[in-house]
C-alpha positions in Angstrom: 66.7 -36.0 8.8 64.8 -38.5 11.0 63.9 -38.1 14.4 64.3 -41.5 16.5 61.7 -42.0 19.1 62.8 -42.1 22.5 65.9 -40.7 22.7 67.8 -37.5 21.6 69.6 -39.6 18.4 69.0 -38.1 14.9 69.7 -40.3 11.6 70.6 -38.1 8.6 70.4 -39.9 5.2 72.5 -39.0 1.7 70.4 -39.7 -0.8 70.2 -41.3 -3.2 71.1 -44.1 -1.4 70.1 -47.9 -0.8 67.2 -48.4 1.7 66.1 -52.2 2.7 63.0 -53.2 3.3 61.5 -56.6 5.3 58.6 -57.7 4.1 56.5 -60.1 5.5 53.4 -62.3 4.0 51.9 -65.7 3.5 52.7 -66.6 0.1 56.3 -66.2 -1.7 54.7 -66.2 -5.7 52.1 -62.9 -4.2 54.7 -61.3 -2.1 57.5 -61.2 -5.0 54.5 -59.6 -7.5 53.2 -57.0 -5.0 57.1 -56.0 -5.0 57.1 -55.7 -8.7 54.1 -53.9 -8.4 55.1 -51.1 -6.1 58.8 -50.7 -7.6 58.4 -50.0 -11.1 61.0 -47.0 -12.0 64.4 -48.5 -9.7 66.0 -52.1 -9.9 65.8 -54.0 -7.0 67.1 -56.9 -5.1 64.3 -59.6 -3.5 65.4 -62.6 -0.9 63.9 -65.1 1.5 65.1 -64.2 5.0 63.0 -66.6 7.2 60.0 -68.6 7.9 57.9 -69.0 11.0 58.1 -72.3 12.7 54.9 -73.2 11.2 55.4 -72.1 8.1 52.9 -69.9 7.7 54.6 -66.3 7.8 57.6 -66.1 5.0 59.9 -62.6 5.4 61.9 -61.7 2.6 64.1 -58.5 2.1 63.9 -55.5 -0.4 67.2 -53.7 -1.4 66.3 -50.9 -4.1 67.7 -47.1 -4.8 65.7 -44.2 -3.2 65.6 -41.1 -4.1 64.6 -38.6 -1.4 62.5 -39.1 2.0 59.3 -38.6 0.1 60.3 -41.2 -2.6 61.1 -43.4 0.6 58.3 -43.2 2.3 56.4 -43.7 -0.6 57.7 -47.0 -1.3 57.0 -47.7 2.5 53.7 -46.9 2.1 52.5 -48.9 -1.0 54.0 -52.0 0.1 52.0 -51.7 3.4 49.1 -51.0 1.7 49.5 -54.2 -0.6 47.3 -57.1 0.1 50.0 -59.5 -0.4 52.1 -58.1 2.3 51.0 -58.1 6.0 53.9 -56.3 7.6 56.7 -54.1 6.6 59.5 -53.2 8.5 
């Protein structure tokens, strides 16, 4: 169960179940390998979403299987930590 901030609202999750991520970095070729890098047991799905107007920021989105909250948050986690990626959402 997760709690949302600010309000009284409370999102419970099935799992397994499919979880997207946003990922955003600088360079397409680094951001698709630090996704290989972090998801190594589950299949997952990896396309462009957008660009910033000067081009420098590129977003892409992450569908893939989780297993539990841990496994989750986990995957949260590493890709954060990844130099390749600057924000994860």
């Amino acid at each position: 169960m997760i709690i949302l901030p600010g309000n009284n609202c409370k999102l419970t999750l099935e799992y397994p179940c499919l979880w997207k991520y946003k990922v955003i970095g600088y360079n397409e070729g680094s951001i698709r390998k630090a996704v290989e890098e972090v998801i190594t047991e589950e299949a997952f799905a990896i396309s462009f979403s957008n660009m910033s107007t000067t081009g420098k920021y590129l977003c892409f989105n992450i569908e893939t299987e989780v297993r539990d909250e841990n496994h989750r948050m986990t995957t949260y986690e590493a890709l954060k930590k990844h130099s390749a990626i600057k924000i994860v959402l």
